[in-house]
ROLUM-532164 format. One record per residue (C-alpha): z, x, y; chain; residue number from 0. Coordinates in Angstrom, 3 decimals. Each point is the difference from the previous one (the first is absolute). Layout:
% residues N
<site pz="Z" px="X" py="Y" unit="A" pos="NUM"/>
...
% end
This chain:
% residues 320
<site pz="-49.445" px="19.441" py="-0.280" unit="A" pos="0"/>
<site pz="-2.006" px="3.147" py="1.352" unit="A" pos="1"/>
<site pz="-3.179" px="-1.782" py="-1.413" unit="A" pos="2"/>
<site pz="0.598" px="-3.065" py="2.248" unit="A" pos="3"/>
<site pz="1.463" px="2.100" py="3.007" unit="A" pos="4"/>
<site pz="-3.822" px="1.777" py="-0.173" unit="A" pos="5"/>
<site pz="-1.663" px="-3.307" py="-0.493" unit="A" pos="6"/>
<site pz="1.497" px="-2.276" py="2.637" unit="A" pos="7"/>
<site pz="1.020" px="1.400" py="3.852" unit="A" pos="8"/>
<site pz="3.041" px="-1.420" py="-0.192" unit="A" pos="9"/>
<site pz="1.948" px="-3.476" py="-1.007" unit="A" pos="10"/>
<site pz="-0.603" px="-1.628" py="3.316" unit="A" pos="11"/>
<site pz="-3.538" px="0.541" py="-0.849" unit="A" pos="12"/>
<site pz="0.414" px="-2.573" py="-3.346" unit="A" pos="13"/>
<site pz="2.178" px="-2.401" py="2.303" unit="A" pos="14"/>
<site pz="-3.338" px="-0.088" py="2.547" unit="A" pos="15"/>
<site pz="-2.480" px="-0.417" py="-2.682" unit="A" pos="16"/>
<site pz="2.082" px="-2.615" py="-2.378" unit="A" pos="17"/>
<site pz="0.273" px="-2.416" py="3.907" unit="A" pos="18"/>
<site pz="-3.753" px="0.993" py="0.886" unit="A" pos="19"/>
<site pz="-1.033" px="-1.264" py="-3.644" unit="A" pos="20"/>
<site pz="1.928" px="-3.022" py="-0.146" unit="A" pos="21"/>
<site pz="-0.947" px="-1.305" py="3.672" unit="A" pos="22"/>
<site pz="-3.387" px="1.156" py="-0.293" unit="A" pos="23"/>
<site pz="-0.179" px="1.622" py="3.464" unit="A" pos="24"/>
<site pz="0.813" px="2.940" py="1.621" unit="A" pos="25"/>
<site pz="0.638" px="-1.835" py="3.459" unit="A" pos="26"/>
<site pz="2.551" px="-2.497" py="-1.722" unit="A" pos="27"/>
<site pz="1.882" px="2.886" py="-2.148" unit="A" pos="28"/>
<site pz="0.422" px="1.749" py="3.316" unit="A" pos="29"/>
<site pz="1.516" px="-3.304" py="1.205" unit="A" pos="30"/>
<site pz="2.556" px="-0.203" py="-2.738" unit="A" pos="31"/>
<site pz="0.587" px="3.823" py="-0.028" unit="A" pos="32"/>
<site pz="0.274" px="0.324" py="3.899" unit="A" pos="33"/>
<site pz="-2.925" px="2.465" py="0.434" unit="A" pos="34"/>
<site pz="-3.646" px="-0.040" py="0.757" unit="A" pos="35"/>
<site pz="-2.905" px="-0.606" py="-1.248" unit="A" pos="36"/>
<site pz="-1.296" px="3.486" py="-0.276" unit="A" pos="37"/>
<site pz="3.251" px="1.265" py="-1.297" unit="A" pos="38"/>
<site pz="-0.280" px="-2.141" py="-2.793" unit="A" pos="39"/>
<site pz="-3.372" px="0.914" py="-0.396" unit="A" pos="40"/>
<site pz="0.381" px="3.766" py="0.242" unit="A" pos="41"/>
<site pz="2.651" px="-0.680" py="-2.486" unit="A" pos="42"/>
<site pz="-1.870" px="-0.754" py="-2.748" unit="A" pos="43"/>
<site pz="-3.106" px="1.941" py="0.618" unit="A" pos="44"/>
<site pz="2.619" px="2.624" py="-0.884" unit="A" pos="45"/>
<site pz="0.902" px="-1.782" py="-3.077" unit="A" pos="46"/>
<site pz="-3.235" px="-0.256" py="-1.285" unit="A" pos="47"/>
<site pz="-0.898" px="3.333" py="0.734" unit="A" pos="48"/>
<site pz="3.160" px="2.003" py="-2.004" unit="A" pos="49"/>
<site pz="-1.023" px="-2.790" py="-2.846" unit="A" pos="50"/>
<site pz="-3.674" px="0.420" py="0.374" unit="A" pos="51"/>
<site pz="-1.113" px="-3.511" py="-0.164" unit="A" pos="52"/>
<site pz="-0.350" px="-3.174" py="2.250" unit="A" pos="53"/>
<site pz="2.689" px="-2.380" py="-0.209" unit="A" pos="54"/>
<site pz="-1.725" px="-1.925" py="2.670" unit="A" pos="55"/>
<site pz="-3.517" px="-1.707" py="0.702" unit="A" pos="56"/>
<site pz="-0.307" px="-0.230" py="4.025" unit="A" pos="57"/>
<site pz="-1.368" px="-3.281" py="1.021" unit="A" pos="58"/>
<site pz="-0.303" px="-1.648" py="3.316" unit="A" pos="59"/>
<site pz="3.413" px="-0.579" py="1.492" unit="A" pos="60"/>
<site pz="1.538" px="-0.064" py="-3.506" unit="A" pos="61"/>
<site pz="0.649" px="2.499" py="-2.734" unit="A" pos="62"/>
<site pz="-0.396" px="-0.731" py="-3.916" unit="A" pos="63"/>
<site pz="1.708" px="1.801" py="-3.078" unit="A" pos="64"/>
<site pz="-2.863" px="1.942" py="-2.283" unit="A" pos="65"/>
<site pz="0.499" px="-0.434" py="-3.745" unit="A" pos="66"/>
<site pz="1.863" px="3.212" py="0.298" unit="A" pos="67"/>
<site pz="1.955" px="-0.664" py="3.123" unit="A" pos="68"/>
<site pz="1.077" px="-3.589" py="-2.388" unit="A" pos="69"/>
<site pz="2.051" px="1.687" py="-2.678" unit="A" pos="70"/>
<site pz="1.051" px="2.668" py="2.195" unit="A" pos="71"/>
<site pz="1.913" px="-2.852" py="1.910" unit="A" pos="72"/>
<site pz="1.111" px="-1.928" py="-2.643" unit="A" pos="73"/>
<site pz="1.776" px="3.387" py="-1.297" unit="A" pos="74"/>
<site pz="1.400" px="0.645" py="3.620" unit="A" pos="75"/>
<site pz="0.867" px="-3.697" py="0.822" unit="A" pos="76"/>
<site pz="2.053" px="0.345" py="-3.336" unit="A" pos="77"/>
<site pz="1.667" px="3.151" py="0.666" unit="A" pos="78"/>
<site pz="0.753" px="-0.695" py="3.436" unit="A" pos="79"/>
<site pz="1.759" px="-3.372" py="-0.853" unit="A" pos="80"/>
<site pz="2.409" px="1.550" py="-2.892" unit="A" pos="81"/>
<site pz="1.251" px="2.746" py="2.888" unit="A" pos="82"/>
<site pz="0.444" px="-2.578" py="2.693" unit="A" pos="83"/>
<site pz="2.047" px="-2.066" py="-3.206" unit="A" pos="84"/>
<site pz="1.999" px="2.865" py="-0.565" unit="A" pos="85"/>
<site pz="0.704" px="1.091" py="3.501" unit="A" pos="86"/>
<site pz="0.729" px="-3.390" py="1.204" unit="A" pos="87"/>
<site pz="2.551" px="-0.492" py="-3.298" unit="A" pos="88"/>
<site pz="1.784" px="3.478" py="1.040" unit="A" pos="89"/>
<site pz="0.394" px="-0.966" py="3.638" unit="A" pos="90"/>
<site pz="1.245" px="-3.139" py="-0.840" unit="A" pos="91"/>
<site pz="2.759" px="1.382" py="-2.192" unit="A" pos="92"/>
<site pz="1.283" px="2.142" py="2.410" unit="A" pos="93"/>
<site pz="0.038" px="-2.914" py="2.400" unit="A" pos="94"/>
<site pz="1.306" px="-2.320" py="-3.006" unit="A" pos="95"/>
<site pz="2.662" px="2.953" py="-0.882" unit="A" pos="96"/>
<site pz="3.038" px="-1.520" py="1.975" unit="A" pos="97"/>
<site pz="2.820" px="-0.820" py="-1.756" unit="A" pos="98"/>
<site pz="1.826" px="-3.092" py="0.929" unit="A" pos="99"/>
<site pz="3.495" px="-0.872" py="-0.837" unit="A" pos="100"/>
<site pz="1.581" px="-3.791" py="-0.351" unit="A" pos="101"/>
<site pz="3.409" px="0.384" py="0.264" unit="A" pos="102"/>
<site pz="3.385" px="-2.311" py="2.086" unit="A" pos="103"/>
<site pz="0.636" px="1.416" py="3.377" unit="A" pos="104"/>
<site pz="3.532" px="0.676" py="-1.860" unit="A" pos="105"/>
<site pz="-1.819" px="2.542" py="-2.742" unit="A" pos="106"/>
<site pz="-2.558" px="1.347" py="3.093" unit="A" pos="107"/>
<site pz="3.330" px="0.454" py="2.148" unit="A" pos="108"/>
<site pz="2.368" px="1.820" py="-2.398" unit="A" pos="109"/>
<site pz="-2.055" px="1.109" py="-2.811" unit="A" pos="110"/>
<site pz="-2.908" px="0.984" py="1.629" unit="A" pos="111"/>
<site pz="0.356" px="1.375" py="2.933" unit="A" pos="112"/>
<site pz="3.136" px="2.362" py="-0.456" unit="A" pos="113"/>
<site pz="-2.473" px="1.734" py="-2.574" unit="A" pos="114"/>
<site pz="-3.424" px="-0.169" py="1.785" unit="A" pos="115"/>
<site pz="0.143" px="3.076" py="2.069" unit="A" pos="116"/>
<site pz="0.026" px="1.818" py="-3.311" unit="A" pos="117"/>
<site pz="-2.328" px="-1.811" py="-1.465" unit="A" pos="118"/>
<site pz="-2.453" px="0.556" py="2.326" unit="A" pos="119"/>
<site pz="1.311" px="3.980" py="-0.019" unit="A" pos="120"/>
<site pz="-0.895" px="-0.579" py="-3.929" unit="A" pos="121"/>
<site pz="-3.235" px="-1.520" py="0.137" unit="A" pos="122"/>
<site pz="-1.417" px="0.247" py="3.583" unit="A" pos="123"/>
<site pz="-3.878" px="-0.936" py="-1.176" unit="A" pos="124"/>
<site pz="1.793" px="-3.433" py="-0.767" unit="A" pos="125"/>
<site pz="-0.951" px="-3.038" py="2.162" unit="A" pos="126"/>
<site pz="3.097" px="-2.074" py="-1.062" unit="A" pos="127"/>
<site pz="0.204" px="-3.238" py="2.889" unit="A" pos="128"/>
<site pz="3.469" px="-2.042" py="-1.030" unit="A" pos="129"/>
<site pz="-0.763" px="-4.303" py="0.195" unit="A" pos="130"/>
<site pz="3.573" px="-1.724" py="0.285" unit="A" pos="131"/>
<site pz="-0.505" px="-3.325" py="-1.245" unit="A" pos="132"/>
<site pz="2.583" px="-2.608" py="-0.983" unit="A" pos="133"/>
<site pz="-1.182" px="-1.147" py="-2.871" unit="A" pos="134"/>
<site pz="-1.680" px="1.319" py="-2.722" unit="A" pos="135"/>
<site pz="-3.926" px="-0.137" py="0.501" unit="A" pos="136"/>
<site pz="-2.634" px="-0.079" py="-2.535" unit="A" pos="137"/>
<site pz="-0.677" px="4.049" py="0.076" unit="A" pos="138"/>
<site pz="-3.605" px="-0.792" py="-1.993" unit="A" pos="139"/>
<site pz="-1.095" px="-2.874" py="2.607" unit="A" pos="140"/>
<site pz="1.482" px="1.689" py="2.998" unit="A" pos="141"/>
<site pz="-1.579" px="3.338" py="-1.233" unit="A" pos="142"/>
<site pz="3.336" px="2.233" py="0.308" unit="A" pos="143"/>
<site pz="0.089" px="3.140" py="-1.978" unit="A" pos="144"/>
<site pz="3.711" px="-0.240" py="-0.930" unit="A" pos="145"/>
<site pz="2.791" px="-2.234" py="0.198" unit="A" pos="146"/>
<site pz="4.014" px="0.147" py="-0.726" unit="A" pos="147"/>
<site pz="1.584" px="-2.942" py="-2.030" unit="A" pos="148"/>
<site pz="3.257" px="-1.028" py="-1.207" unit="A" pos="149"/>
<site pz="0.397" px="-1.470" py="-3.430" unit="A" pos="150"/>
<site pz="-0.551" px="1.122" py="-3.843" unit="A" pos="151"/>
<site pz="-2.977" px="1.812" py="-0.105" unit="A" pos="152"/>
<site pz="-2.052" px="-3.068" py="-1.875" unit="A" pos="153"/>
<site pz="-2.163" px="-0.708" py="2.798" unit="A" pos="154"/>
<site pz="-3.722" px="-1.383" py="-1.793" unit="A" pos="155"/>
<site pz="-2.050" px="1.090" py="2.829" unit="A" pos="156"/>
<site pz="1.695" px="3.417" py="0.382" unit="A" pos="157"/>
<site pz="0.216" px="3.131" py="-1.029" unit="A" pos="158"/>
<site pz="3.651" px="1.419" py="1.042" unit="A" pos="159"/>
<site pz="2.302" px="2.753" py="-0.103" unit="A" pos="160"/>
<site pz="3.640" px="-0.160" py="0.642" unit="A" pos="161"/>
<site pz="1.333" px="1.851" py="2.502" unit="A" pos="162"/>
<site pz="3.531" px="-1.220" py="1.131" unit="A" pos="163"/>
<site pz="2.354" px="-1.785" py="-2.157" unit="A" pos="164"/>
<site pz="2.221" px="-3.029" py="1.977" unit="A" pos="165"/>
<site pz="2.985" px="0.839" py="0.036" unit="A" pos="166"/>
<site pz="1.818" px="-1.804" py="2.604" unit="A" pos="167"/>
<site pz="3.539" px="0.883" py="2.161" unit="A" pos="168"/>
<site pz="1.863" px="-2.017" py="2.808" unit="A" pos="169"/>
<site pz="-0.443" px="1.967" py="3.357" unit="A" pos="170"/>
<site pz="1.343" px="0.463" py="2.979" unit="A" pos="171"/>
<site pz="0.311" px="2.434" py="3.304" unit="A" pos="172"/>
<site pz="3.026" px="2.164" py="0.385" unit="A" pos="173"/>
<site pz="0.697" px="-1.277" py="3.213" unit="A" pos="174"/>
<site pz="0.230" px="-3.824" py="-1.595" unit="A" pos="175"/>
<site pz="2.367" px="1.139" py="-3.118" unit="A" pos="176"/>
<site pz="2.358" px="1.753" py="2.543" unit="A" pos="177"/>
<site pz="0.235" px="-2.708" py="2.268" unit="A" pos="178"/>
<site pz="0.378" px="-2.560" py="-2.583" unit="A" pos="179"/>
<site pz="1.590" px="1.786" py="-2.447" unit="A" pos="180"/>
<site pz="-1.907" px="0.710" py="-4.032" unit="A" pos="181"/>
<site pz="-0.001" px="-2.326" py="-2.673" unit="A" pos="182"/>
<site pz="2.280" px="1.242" py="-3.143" unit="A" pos="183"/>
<site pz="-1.748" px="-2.733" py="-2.049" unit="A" pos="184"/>
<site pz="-2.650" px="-2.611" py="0.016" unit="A" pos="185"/>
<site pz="2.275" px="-2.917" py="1.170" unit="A" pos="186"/>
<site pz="0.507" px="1.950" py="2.967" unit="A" pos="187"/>
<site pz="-2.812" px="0.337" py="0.186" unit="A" pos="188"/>
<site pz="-0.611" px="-3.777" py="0.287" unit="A" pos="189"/>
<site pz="1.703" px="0.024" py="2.876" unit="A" pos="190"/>
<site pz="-2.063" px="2.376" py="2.519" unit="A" pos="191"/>
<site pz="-3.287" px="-1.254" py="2.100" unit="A" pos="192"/>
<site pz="-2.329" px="0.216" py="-2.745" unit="A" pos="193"/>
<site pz="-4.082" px="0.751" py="0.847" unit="A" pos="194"/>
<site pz="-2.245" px="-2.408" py="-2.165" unit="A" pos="195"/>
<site pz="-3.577" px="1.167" py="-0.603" unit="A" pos="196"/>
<site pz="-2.130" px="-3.832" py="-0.064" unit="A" pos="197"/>
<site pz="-3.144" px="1.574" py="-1.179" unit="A" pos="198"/>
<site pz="-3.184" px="-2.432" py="0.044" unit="A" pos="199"/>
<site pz="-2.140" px="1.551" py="-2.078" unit="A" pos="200"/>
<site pz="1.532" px="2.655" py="-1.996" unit="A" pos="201"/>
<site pz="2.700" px="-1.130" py="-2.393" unit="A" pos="202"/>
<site pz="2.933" px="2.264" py="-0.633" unit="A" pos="203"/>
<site pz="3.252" px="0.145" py="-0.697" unit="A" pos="204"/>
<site pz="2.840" px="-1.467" py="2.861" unit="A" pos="205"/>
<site pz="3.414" px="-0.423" py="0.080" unit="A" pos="206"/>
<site pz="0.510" px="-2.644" py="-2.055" unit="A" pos="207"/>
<site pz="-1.631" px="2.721" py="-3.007" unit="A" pos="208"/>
<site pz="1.852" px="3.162" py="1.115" unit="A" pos="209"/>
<site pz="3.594" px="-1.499" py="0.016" unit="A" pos="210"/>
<site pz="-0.816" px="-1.287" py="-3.892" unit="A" pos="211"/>
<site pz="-0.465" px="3.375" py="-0.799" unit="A" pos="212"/>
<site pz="3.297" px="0.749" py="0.849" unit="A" pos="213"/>
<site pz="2.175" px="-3.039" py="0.319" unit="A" pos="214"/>
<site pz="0.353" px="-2.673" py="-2.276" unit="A" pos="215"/>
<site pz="1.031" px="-2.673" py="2.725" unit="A" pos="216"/>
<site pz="-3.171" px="-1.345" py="0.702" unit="A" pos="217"/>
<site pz="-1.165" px="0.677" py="4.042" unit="A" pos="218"/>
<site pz="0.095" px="-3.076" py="2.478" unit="A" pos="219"/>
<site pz="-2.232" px="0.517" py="2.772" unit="A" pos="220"/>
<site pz="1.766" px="-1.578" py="3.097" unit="A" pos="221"/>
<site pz="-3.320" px="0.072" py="1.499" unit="A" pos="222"/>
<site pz="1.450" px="2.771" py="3.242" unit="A" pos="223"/>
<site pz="-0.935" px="3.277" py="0.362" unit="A" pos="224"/>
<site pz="-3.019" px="1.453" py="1.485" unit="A" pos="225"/>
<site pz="-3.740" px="-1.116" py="-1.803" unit="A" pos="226"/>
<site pz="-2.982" px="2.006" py="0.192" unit="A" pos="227"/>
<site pz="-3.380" px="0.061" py="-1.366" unit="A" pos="228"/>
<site pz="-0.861" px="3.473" py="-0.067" unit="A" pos="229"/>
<site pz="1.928" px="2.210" py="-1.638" unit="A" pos="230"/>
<site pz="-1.002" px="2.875" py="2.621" unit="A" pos="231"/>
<site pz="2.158" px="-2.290" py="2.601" unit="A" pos="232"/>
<site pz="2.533" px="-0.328" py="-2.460" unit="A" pos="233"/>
<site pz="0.409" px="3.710" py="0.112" unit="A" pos="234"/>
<site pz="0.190" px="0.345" py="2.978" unit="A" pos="235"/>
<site pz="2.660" px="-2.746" py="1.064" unit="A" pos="236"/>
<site pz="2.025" px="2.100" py="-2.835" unit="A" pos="237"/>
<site pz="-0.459" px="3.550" py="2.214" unit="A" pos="238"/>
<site pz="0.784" px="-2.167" py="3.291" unit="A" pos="239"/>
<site pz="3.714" px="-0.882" py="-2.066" unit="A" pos="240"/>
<site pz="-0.652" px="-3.840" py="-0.119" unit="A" pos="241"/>
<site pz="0.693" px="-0.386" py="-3.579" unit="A" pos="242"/>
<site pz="-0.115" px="1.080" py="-3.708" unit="A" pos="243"/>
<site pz="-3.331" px="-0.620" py="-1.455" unit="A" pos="244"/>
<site pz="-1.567" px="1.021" py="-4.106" unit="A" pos="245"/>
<site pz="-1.651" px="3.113" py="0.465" unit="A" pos="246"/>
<site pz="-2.467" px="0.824" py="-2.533" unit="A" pos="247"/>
<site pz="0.836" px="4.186" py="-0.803" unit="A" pos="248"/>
<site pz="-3.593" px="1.103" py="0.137" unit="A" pos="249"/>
<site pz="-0.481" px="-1.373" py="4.019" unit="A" pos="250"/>
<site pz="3.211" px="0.448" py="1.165" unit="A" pos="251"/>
<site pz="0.709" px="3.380" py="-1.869" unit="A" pos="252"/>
<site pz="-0.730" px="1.992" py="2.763" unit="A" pos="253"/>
<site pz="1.758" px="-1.624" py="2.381" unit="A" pos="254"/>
<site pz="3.281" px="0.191" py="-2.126" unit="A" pos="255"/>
<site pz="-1.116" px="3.645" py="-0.496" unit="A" pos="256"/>
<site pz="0.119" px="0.860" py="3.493" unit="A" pos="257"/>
<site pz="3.526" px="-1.988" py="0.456" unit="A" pos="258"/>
<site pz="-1.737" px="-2.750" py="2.018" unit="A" pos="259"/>
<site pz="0.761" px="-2.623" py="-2.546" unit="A" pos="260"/>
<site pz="2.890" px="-0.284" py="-2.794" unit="A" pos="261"/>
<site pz="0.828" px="-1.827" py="-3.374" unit="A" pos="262"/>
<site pz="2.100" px="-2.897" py="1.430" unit="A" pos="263"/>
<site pz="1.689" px="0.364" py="-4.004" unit="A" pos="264"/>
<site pz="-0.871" px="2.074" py="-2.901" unit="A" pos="265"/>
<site pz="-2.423" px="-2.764" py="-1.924" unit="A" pos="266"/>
<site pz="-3.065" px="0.221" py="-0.387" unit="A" pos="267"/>
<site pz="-2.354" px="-3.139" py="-1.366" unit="A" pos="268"/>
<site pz="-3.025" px="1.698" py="-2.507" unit="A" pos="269"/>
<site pz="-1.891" px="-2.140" py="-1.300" unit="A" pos="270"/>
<site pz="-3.491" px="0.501" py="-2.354" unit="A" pos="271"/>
<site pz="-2.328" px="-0.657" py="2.608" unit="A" pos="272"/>
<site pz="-1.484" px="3.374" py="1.923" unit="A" pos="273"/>
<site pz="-2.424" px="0.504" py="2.809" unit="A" pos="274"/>
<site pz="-3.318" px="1.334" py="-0.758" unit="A" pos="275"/>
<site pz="-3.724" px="1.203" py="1.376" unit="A" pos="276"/>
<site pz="-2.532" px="-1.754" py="-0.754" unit="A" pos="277"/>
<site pz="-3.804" px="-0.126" py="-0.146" unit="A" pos="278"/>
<site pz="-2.231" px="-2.852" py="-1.730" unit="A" pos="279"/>
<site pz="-0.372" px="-0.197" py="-3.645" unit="A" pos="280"/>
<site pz="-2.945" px="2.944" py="-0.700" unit="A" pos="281"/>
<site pz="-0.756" px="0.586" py="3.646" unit="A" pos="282"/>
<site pz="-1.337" px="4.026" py="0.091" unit="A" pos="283"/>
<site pz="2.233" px="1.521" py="2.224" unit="A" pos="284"/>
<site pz="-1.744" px="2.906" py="1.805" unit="A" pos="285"/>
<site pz="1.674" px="3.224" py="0.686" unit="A" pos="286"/>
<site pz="1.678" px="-0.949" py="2.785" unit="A" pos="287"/>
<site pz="1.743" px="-3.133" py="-1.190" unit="A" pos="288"/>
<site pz="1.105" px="1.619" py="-3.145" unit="A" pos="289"/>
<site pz="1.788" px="2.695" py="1.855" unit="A" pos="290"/>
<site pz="1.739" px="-2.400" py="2.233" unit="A" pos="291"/>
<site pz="1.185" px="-2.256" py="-3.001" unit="A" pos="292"/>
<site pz="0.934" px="3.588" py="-2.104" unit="A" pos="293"/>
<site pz="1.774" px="1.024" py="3.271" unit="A" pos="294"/>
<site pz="2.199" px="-3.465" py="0.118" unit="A" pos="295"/>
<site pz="0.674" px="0.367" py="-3.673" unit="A" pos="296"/>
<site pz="1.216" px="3.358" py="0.410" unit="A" pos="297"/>
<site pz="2.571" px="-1.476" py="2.785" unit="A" pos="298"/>
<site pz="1.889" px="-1.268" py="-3.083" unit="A" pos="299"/>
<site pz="1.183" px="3.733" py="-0.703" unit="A" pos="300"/>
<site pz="0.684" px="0.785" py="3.660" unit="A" pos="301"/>
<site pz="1.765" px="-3.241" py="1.011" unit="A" pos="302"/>
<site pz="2.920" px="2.118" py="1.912" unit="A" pos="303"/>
<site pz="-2.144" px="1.945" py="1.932" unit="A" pos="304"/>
<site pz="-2.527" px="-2.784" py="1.663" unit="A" pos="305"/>
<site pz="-1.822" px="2.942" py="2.358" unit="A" pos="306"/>
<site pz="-1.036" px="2.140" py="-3.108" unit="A" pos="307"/>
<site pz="-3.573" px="-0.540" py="0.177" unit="A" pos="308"/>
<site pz="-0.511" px="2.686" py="-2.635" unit="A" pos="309"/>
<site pz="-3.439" px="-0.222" py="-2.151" unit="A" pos="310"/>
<site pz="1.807" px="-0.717" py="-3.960" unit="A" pos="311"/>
<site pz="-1.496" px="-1.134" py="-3.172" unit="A" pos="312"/>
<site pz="0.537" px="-3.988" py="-0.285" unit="A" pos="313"/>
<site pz="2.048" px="-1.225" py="-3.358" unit="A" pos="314"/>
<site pz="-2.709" px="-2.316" py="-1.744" unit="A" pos="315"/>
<site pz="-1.092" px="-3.029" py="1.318" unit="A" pos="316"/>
<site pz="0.315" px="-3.296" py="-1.569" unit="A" pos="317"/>
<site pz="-2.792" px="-2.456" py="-0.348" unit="A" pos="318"/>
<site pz="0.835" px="-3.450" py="-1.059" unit="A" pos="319"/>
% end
């Protein structure tokens, strides 16, 4: 590196000489470059003087390459080329080095953001931007770091680690159980204005599922009750008292936690399936997306205390 930094002025002087050689004129290089012609030309007299040979034959209005000044550019033009590569692929990784998030407005609403100021406390060099969607997109095609799924963890065209199990209670606010008084058992529970989750595009379990956990008279739906399609609404028509409605634990946690909701009756509906984060199959997660997925995994361990944003070791992922 000394030897070149005697040799050649300086790096803009390369940059001058590899346009001057490839346009074959000091008046059009100056063009491209945004400087004049006897800059450019003063330019590489210098060149060829700390090298000691010319690069250039002068002609009339136009400049040729000697037989010197030839495989001096095709050793520039190379060089050149494989730093512009290089700096262009690091600038577009830090561009590229979002992270984006496909998750229900449900998850993004009591998951997600009850913990995100100390997430970002965590890992403030993070650009994590949240997409509600509601349905579950095509993370590869749509070209979405991460994702959060329900189901069993047998997903062909993703990687996945679990990070909530489902575990499933009736719900309610205070204010609705002492105005219409708590159910001692699931008939009587029959009986109250029941919330029914009609999800489009995300099958789970409904009323009809959580009573056979826990009844053996089989559940006729009278067709009454509120219906909603979003399970973020159906949340909050529960806080606003108009009914009882399933809460999955690992959404509405917090809220019981913080005595805005309450187990309508002490059942709760587990079943096998889990919620997950996922990537597609093989996809090299950089630094960034790997922390984010380690940090949601680690959520598992600190379920009861949704704000600890805490940097922990994740338990060990599972690929299927």
């Amino acid at each position: 590196m000394q030897n070149l930094r005697r040799l050649v002025p300086s790096a803009g002087t390369l940059v001058i000489f590899e346009v001057a050689g490839r346009l074959g004129s000091f008046t059009l290089a100056g063009k491209e470059l945004g400087m004049s012609q006897a800059a450019v030309s003063y330019a590489i007299k210098q060149l060829e003087d700390a090298l000691g040979t010319p690069l250039f034959a002068r002609r009339h209005r136009r400049v040729e390459l000697t037989p010197a000044g030839e495989r001096f550019h095709r050793d520039v033009s190379m060089g050149l080329a494989h730093i512009t590569q290089s700096a262009e692929t690091l600038a577009r990784s830090r561009r590229d080095r979002h992270v984006t998030l496909s998750i229900s407005t449900a998850f993004a609403t009591y998951w997600m953001l009850p913990r995100l100021a100390a997430f970002r406390e965590a890992y403030p060099e993070i650009d994590l931007r949240l997409q509600t969607t509601d349905r579950d997109v095509d993370l590869a095609a749509e070209r979405i770091t991460l994702g959060v799924r329900r189901g069993f963890g047998d997903w062909k065209a993703y990687d996945c680690a679990r990070i909530a199990d489902e575990r499933i209670s009736a719900v309610a606010s205070p204010g609705y159980l002492e105005q219409r008084g708590r159910p001692r058992t699931p008939t009587e529970l029959r009986a109250h204005r029941l919330i029914h989750l009609e999800e489009p595009y995300r099958p789970c379990p409904d009323w009809r599922a959580w009573f056979a956990s826990c009844d053996p008279a089989p559940f006729a739906d009278t067709s009454d009750g509120l219906r909603l399609n979003d399970y973020a609404l159906v949340v909050q028509a529960v806080l606003e008292g108009q009914g009882i409605a399933l809460g999955w634990d690992y959404l509405t946690g917090g809220l019981m936690a913080g005595g805005l909701l309450e187990r309508a009756i002490d059942h709760a509906f587990v079943t096998d399936a889990g919620f997950y984060v996922v990537w597609p199959r093989g996809a090299a997660l950089n630094e960034d997306a790997s922390a984010v997925r380690d940090w949601m995994i680690a959520q598992r361990t600190s379920a009861s205390n949704p704000r600890s944003g805490r940097k922990s070791a994740p338990p060990s992922l599972r690929s299927v």
